[in-house]
C-alpha positions in Angstrom: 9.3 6.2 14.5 11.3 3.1 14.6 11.6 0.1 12.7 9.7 -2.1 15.4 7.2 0.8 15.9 6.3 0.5 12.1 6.1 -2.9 11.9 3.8 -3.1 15.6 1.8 -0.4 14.1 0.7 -2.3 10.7 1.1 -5.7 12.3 4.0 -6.3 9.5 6.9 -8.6 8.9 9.1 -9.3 6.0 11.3 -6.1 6.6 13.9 -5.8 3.2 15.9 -3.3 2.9 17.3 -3.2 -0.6 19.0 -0.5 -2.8 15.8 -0.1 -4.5 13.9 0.9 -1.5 12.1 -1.0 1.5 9.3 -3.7 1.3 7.2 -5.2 3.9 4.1 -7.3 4.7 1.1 -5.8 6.6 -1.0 -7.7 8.0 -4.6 -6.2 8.0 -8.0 -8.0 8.5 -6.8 -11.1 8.1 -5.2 -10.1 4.3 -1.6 -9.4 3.8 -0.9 -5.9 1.9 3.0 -5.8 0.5 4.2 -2.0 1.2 6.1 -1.0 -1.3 8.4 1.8 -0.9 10.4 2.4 -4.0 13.9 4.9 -4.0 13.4 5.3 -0.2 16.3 4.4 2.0 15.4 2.7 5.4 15.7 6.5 7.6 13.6 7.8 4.9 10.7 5.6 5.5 11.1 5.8 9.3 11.1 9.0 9.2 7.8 9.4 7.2 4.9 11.1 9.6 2.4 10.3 7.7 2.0 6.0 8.6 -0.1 6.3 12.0 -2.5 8.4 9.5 -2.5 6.1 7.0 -3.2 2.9 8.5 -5.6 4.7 10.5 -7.8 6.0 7.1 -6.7 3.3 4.9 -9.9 1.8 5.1 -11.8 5.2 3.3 -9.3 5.3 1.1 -9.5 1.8 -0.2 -13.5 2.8 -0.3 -13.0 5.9 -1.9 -10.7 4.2 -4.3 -13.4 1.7 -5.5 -15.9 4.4 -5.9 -13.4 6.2 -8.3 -13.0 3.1 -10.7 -16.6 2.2 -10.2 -17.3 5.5 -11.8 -14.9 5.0 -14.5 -15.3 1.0 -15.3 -19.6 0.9 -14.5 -20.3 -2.0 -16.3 -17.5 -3.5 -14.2 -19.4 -5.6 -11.8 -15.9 -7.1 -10.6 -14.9 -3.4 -9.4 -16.4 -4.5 -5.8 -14.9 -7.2 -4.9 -11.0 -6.3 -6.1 -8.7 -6.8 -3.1 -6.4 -3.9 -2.0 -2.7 -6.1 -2.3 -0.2 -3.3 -2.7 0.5 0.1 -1.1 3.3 1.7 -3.4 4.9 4.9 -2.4 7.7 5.9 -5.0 9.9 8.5 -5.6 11.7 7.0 -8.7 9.4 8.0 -11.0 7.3 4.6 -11.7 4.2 5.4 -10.1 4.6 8.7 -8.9 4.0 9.7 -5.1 1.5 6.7 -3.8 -0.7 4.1 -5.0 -3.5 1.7 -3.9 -2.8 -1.2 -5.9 -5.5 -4.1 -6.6 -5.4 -7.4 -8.2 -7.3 -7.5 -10.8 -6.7 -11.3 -11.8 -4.5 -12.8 -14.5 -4.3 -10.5 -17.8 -6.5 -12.1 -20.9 
């Protein structure tokens, strides 16, 4: 895939390329959704097979996701309503292999 591909495909802009990995901005349902991909050099991500798939199914993920913390966090009647912000795929060790992120609103 190439750079323009990835960024038509998940309607994206704010390609950076740093030596930490490769960041961009989807643009999804009128929400933006910062992709974070930590460790990964620029080929790497291109070269990924997985991104037609996953914007494609991100929207059971992100469903299945809230189902999971539902279950753990029921009395949580925020769970719901959390936003999907972040997508992080990491190889450095931070997060593992790939996240769903959420905001969950400023720490008390």
């Amino acid at each position: 895939m190439t750079k323009d591909q990835l960024l038509s495909l998940w309607n994206a802009d704010n390609w950076e390329v740093m030596s930490c990995g490769v960041y961009f901005t989807a643009h999804r349902a009128d929400k933006e959704l910062h992709i974070n991909c930590n460790d990964y050099t620029e080929a790497e991500i291109l070269a990924m097979p997985f991104w037609e798939r996953l914007a494609q199914e991100l929207d059971e993920l992100d469903r299945q996701a809230h189902e999971i913390l539902q279950k753990e966090f029921p009395d949580d009647e925020d769970i719901p309503d959390l936003p999907l912000t972040d997508i992080t795929i990491d190889k450095s060790g931070c997060y593992g292999t790939f996240s769903l992120c959420y905001d969950t609103g400023d720490a008390p």
